[in-house]
N, C-alpha and C positions, 0 to 999 in steps of 0.2 A: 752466342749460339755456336753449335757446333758445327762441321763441313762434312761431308760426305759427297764419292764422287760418283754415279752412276752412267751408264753408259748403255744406248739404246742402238735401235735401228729404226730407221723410215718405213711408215706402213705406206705402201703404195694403194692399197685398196681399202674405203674405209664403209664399214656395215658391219651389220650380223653375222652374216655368215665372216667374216674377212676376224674378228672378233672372237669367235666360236672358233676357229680353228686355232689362231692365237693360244689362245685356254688350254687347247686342247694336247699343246705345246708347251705347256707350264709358262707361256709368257703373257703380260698384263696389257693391253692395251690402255695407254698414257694419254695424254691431251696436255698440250702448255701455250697457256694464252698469256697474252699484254705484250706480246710482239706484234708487227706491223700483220700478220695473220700466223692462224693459229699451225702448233707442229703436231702432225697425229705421229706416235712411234709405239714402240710395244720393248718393255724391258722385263730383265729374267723374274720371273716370280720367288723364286726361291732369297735375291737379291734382296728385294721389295720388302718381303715379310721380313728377313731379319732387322729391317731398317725401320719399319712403319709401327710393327710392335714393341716399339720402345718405348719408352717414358722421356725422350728428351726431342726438345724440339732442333730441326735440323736445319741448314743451308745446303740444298743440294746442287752441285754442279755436275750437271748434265752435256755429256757430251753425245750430239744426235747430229747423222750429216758432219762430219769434221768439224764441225761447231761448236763449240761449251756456254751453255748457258747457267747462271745464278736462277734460281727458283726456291718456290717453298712450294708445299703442297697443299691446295683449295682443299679438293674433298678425296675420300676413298670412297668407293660404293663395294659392299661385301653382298656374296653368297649369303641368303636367310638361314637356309640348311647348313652349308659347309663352311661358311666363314672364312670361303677363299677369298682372293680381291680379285672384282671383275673387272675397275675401270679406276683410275687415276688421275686426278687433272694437276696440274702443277702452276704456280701463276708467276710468270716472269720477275724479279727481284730488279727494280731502277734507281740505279742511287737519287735521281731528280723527286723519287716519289715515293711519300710515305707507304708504310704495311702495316696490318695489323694482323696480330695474330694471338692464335692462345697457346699459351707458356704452361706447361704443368708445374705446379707447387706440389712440394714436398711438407710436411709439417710435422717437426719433428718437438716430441716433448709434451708436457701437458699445460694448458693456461693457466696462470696463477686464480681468475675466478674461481674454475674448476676444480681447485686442489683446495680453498675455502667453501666451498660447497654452496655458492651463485652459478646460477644457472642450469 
């Protein structure tokens, strides 16, 4: 897997409103759990989409608070309408403990059934 480094800030206030202004800021409010409690931060949007829109699965190290953490990303939640990202969670990486995750495949070529005309 590949690395990527990102780099956030601490939300001090967490809600709606706290959220909304975030947005409104081009910046994404984040969530990263499987630490001893969870970090809420908000990193740059524009950062996020080049990275999330990819086709390759990532290792991101997050550095939030003077701290760098190993994570992967749980889930996105997007805009219906605009297909911006509203919210991000990221799930802590422990080498003591398995991950699972999903890997996108590529498939290149055509199957030998297929070119005999099975299937």
């Amino acid at each position: 897997m590949k690395t990527v480094s990102l780099s956030g800030s601490l939300r001090e206030n967490v809600g709606k409103k706290d959220a909304k202004m975030h947005r409104k800021e081009f910046k994404v409010p984040c969530v990263l759990y499987g630490g001893k409690e969870q970090i809420h931060f908000v990193a740059e949007e524009k950062v996020l989409a080049k990275i999330m829109h990819s086709p390759i699965a990532y290792i991101y190290h997050i550095t939030v608070g003077g701290q760098t953490y190993n994570c992967i990303v749980q889930d996105v939640q997007y805009h219906p309408v605009t297909d911006r990202m509203l919210h991000v969670d990221f799930m802590l990486v422990m080498p003591e403990k398995q991950v699972i995750i999903g890997v996108p495949i590529k498939v290149i070529g055509t199957a030998p059934g297929v070119l005999r005309g099975v299937g």
